[in-house]
C-alpha positions in Angstrom: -15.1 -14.0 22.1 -16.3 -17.2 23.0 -14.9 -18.8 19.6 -11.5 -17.6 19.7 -9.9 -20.6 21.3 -11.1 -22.8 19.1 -9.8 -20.8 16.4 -6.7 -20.5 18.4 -6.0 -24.1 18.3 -5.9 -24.5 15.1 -3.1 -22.1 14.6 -0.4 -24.2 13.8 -2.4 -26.4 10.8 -2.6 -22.8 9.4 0.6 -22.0 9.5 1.3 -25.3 7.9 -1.7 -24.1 5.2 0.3 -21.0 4.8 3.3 -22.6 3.8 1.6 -24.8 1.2 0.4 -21.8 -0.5 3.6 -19.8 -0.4 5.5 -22.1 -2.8 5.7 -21.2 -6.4 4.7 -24.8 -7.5 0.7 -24.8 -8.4 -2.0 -23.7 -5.5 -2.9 -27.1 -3.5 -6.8 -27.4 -3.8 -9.0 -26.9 -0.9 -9.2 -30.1 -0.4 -5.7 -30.9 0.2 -5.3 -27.7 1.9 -8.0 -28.5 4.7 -7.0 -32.2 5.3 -3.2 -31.3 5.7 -5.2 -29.1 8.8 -7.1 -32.0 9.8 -10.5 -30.0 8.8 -13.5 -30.6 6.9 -12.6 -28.0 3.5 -15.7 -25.5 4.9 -14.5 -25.6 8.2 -11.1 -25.0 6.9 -11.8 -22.1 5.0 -13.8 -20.5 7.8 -10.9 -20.6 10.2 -8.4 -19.8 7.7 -9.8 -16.5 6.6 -10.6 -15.9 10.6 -7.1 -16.3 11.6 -5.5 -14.6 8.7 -8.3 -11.7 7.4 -8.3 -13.2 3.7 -9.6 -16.5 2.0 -6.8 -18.9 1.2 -7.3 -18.3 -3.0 -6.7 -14.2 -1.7 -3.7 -15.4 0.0 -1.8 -17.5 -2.9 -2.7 -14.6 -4.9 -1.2 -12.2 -2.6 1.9 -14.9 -2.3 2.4 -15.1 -6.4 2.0 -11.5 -6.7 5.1 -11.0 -4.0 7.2 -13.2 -5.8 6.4 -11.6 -9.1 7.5 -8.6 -7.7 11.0 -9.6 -6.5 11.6 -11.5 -9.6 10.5 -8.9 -11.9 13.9 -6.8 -11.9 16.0 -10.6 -11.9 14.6 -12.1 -14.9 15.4 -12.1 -18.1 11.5 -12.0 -19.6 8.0 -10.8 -18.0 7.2 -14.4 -19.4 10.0 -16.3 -17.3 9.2 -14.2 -14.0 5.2 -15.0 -14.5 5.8 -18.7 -14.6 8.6 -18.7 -11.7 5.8 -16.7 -9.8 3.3 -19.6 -10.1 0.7 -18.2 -12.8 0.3 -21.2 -14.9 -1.5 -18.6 -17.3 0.3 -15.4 -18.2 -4.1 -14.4 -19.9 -4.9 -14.9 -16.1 -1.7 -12.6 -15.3 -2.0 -10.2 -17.6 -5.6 -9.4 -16.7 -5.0 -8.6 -13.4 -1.5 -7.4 -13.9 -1.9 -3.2 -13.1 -3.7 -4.5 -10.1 -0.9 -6.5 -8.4 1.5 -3.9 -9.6 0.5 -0.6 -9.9 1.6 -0.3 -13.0 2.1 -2.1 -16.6 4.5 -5.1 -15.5 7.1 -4.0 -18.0 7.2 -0.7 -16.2 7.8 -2.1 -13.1 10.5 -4.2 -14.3 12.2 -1.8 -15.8 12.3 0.6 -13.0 9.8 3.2 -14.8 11.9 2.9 -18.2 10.3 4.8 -21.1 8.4 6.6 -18.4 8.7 10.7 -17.9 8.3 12.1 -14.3 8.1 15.8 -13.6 9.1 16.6 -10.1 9.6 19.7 -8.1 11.2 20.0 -4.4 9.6 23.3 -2.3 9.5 24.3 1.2 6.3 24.2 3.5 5.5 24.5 7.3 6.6 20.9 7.8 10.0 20.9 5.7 11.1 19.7 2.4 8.4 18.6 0.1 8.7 17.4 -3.3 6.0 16.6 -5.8 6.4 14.1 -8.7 3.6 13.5 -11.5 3.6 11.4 -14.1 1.7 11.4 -17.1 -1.9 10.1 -15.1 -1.3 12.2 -12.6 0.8 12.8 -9.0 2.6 9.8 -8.1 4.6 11.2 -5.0 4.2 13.7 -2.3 7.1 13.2 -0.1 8.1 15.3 3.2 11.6 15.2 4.7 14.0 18.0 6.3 16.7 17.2 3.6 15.7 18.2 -0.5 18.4 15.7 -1.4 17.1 12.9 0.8 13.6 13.5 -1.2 15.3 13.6 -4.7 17.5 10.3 -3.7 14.5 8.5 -2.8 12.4 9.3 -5.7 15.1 8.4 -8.2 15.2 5.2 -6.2 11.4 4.8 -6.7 11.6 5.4 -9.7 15.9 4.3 -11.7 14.9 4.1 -15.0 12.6 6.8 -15.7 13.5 9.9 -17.3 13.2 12.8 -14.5 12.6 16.1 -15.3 12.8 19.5 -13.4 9.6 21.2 -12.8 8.9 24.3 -15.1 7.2 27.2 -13.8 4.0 25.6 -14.3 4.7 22.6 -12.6 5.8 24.7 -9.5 2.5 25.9 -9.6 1.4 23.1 -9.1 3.5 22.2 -5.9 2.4 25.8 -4.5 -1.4 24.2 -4.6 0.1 21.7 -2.8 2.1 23.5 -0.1 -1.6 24.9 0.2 -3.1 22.1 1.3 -1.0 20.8 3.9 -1.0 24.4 5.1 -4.9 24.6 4.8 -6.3 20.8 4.4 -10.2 22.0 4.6 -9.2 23.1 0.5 -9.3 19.5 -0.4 -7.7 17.9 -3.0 -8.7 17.8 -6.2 -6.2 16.5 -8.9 -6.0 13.5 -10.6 -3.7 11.0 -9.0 -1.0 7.9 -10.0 -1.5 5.6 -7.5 0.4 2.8 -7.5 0.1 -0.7 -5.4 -1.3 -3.9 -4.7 -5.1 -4.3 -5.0 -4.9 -4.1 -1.1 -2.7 -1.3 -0.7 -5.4 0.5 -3.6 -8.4 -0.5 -1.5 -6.9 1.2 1.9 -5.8 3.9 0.1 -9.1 4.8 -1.6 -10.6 4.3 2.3 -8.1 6.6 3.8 -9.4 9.4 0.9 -12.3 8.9 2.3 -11.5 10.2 5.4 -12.3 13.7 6.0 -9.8 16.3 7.1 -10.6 16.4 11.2 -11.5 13.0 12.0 -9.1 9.9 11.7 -9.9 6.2 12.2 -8.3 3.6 13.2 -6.3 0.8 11.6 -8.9 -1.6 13.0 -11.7 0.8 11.6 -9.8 0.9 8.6 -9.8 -2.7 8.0 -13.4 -3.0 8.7 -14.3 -0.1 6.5 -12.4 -2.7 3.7 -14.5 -5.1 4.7 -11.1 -7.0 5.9 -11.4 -6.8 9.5 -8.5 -9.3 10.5 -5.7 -7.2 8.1 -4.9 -4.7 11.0 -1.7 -4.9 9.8 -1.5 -5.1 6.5 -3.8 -2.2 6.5 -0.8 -0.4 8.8 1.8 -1.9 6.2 -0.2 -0.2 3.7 -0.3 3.1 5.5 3.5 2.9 6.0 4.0 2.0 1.8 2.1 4.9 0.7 4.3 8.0 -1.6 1.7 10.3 -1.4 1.0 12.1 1.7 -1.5 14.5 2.2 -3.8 13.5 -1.0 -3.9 10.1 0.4 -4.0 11.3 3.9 -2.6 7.9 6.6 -1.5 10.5 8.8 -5.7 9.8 9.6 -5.5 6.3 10.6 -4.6 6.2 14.5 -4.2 3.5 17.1 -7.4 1.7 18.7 -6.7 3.8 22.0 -6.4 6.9 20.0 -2.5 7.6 20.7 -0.3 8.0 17.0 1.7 5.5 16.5 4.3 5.3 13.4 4.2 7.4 9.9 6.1 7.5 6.8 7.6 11.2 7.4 8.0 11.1 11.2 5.5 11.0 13.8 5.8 15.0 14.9 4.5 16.0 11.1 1.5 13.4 11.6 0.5 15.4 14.9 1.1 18.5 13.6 -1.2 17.7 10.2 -3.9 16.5 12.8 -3.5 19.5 14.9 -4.1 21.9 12.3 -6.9 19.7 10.2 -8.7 20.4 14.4 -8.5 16.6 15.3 -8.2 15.7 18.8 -5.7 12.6 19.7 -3.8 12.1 23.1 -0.2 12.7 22.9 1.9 9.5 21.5 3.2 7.2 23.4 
């Protein structure tokens, strides 16, 4: 493209745009923002959301809504981590609180306290799988050789919460799901927990919508988000989600078709493809 080294040279006043955002002290306006780049404030915003795929108000939000998450667990108060974050409002937190989390921000700093997840660990053509639900729905579909890895993990995901052994029922359940990784034209059908940024929501509600024998790629991806400069954040995204299969990355490919990384190893994401009929050349 023609206009990419203009855009180019403004790289480093970016980066320099970036960093005024990413403290916790009150989000510079667009103003100061564009004249610390040396732009006018709508040529600044142009070439800001061109370089880095979102507007710079997305990006201070994404910013406060990282450091909210680390100091979440490290605070004594939702209240005192809200305000160290950079919300000057906790209204304008609160309101878009499940959004940035996942889940209600007591839960997340608590580790899943006063939650109750039912989880069972089978066995299925790719290895160990556990399944994990809570009270909306599945949260977790994990793949690993080892059960214990799988049960180690989840307890990570999830320290506080109280974690109960599946009954007969609930392997039932995990039985439908052995199912579908066996047989993906079934579909999936049951309610889910899914829990992320608003980013990491909006890929993974793309990805669903990917039907079993075709993939996309992360570029496709981010243009199907309407995002199409967050190739990697959409990969990062891919790489974050806990439930495989019902929210099926193991779709998203490179741009030259080859398969390129995957939560549960690389083989299991050809062998999914392979048996879902979707052509790919070998990785590389």
């Amino acid at each position: 493209m023609t206009a990419t080294p203009k855009i180019s040279k403004h790289a480093a006043a970016i980066t320099v745009a970036c960093r005024m955002l990413e403290t916790p002290e009150e989000t510079p306006p667009l103003g100061d923002l564009a004249k610390a780049a040396g732009l006018s404030p709508y040529h600044f915003h142009r070439v800001f959301k061109q370089l880095t795929g979102v507007t710079p108000k997305a990006y201070a939000t994404a910013c406060r809504a990282r450091r909210l998450r680390d100091g979440l667990p490290k605070c004594d108060t939702v209240t005192e981590a809200i305000y160290q974050a950079g919300f000057n409002s906790s209204g304008r937190f609160y309101a878009a609180a499940e959004d940035m989390l996942g889940m209600a921000p007591q839960h997340f700093r608590s580790g899943g306290k006063g939650e109750v997840i039912r989880f069972a660990v089978g066995e299925c053509s790719l290895g160990a799988i556990l399944v994990a639900s809570s009270e909306i729905g599945v949260c977790c579909i994990m793949l690993d050789e080892s059960p214990e890895v799988l049960v180690a993990e989840l307890q990570h995901r999830f320290p506080k919460a109280k974690l109960l052994g599946a009954d007969e029922n609930y392997e039932n359940l995990v039985a439908k799901i052995v199912g579908l990784v066996e047989q993906p034209q079934l579909g999936f059908d049951l309610p889910l927990d899914v829990r992320g940024t608003a980013f990491q929501q909006r890929v993974w509600q793309a990805l669903r919508e990917i039907p079993a024998g075709s993939t996309l790629s992360y570029a496709e991806v981010a243009h199907k988000i309407g995002s199409p400069k967050s190739v990697r954040a959409v990969a990062g995204a891919c790489g974050a989600n806990l439930i495989a299969i019902a929210i099926p990355c193991h779709r998203v490919v490179r741009t030259d078709g080859n398969l390129s990384g995957y939560r549960w190893g690389v083989e299991r994401k050809r062998a999914l493809l392979a048996r879902e009929g979707a052509s790919h050349p070998t990785s590389k």
